[in-house]
N, C-alpha and C positions, 0 to 999 in steps of 0.2 A: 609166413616164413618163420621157421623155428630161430628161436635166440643160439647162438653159440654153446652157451652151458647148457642146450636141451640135447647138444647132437657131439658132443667132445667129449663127455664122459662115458663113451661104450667100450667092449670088447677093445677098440684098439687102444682105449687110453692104457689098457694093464699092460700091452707090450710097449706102450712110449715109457711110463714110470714104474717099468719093471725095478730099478734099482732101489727103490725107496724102501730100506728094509725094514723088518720089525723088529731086530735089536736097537737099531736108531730109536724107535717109539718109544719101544721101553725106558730110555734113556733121557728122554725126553720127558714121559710122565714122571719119573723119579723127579727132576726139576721140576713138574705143576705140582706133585705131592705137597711138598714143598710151599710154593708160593698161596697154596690153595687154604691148608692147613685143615682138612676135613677128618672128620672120626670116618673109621671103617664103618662100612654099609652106608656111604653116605650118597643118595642120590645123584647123580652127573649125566649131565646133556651133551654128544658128541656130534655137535651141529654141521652137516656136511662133514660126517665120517667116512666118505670116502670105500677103501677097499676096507676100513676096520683096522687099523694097525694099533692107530690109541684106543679105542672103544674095548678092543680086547688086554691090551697093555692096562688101561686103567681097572679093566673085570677082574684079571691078574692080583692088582694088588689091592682086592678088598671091596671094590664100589659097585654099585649097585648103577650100570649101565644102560643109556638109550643112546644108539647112535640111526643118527635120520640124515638120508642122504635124497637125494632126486633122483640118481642115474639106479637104476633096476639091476646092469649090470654090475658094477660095484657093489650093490648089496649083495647080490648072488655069488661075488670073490668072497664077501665079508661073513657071509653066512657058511661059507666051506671050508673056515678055517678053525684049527683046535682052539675048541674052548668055546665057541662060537654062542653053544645053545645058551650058556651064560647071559647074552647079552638083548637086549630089545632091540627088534631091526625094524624101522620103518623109514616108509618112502615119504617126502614131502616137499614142499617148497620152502625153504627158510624161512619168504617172509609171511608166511600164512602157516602157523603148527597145529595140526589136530589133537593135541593135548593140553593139560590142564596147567602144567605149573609144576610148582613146590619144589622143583632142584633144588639142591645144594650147591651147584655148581656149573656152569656151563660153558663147554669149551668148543673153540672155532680156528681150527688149524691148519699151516700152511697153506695162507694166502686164497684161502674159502669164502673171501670177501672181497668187493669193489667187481663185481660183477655184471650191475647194471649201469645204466647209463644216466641214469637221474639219480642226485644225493639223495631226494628223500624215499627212494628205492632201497637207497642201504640202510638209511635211518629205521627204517620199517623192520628189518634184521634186526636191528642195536634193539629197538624196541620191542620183537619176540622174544630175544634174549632178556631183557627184564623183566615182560611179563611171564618165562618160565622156571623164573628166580623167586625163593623166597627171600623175605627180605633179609641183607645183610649173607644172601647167597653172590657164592664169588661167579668170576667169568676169567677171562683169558681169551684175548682176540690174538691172532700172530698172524702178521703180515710181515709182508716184503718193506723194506726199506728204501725209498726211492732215489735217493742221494747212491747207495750202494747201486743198486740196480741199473743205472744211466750211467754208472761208473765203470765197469764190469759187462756189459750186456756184450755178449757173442753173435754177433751180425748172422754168424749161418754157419752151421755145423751138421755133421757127416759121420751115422753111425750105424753098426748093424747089433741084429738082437735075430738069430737064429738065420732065417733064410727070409728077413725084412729088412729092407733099406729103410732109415730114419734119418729123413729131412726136414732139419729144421731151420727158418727161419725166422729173425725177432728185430725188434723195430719200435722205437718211443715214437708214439705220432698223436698229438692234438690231443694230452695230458694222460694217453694210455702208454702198459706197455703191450704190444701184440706180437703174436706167435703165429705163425705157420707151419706148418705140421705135413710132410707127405712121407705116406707110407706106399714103398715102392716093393714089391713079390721078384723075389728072383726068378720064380716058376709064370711070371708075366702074368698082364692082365692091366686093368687102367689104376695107377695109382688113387689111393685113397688119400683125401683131403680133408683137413681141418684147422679149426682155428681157433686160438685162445685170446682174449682180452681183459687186464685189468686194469682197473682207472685208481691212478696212482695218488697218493694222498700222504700226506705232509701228517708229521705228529700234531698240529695246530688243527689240522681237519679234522682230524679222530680228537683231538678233547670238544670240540664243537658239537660232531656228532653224536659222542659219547655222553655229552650234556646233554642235550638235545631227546636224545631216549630216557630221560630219567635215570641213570647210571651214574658212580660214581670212580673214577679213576684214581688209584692209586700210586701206583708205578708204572712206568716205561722200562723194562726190560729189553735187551741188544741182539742177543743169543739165547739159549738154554743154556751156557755157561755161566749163568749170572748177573755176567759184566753189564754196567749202567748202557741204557742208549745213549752211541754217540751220533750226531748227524751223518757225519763223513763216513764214519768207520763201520758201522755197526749193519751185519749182514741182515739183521730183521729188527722188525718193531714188534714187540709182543709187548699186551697192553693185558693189564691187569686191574681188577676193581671189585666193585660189589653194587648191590640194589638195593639203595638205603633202606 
């Protein structure tokens, strides 16, 4: 039986998060420039890069880019978009990289983590991630904030996107958060189905884990605005560091 993450990043995920745009990215890498502090042409890993929004946003301004994702489909959006040929595209699993090392940098965005269902599943990430750092190479993890997310969660919502119904529903159960997903054809046929799961974690778990891989934590960051992480308030965690 396929995991979740083997069968929810296809063709329909680009029409569920059709909205996630790429001026957003760009705007968002201006903040990692920033926190990352790296000379131009500097190596960066865009771990579960997804459709490419950062991978190309970071090619943009000067870095020498590898984005590696698992879903086929996603790379095949990432690879058709300007500027593309810029960038290193490969498939993989997070926690197993067919490459060597020596980033500069390594970044893992919008909640591209807490995937599986054993801690020392994610550790094994944290722990790629060091081993594709050289040392005193930065990272940047960005997750969901769980205090926010249990605060805020939309029990079920109702949208369309061309001549697709988009249903979703969401749901905190036994330390995740989960999603349900049905994609409904106005032109008929049997709705398409799918499911997302993240296992929620506390700032306290991520400096554990974060230890745990040999990494070093720096700062907790709230937003891409800046602002300090607060528990209550602060719409994400995005964690910051390096590989002594």
């Amino acid at each position: 039986m396929s995991e979740w993450y083997e069968t929810s990043f296809g063709e329909d995920y680009l029409i569920v998060y059709r909205h996630r745009d790429f001026g957003g990215a760009r705007h968002e890498v201006e903040t990692m420039i920033g926190w990352l502090d790296l000379h131009k042409g500097a190596r960066v890993l865009d771990l579960c890069c997804g459709m490419g929004r950062h991978s190309l946003a970071l090619s943009e301004a000067g870095y020498e880019v590898t984005g590696v994702d698992l879903s086929e489909a996603l790379l095949r959006e990432a690879r058709s978009q300007a500027g593309a040929e810029a960038v290193t595209w490969l498939r993989s699993d997070m926690r197993e990289l067919p490459l060597e090392g020596g980033f500069d940098a390594v970044v893992n965005l919008f909640t591209s983590f807490g995937y599986f269902e054993e801690d020392e599943e994610q550790i094994k990430v944290l722990k790629e991630i060091c081993r594709m750092l050289k040392p005193e190479g930065k990272f940047i993890i960005d997750f969901l904030n769980p205090a926010y997310v249990i605060r805020h969660l939309v029990p079920h919502s109702v949208r369309e996107d061309g001549d697709t119904l988009i249903d979703e529903s969401r749901r905190i159960e036994e330390g995740y958060v989960k999603k349900d997903i049905l994609l409904i054809s106005k032109a008929g046929g049997a709705p398409r189905k799918y499911h997302e799961r993240v296992k929620l974690y506390s700032v306290d778990n991520f400096r554990e884990m974060i230890a745990a891989a040999g990494l070093r934590l720096e700062a907790v960051h709230g937003s891409y605005d800046e602002e300090e992480y607060d528990a209550e308030s602060s719409t994400r965690m995005i964690f910051t560091g390096a590989r002594p």
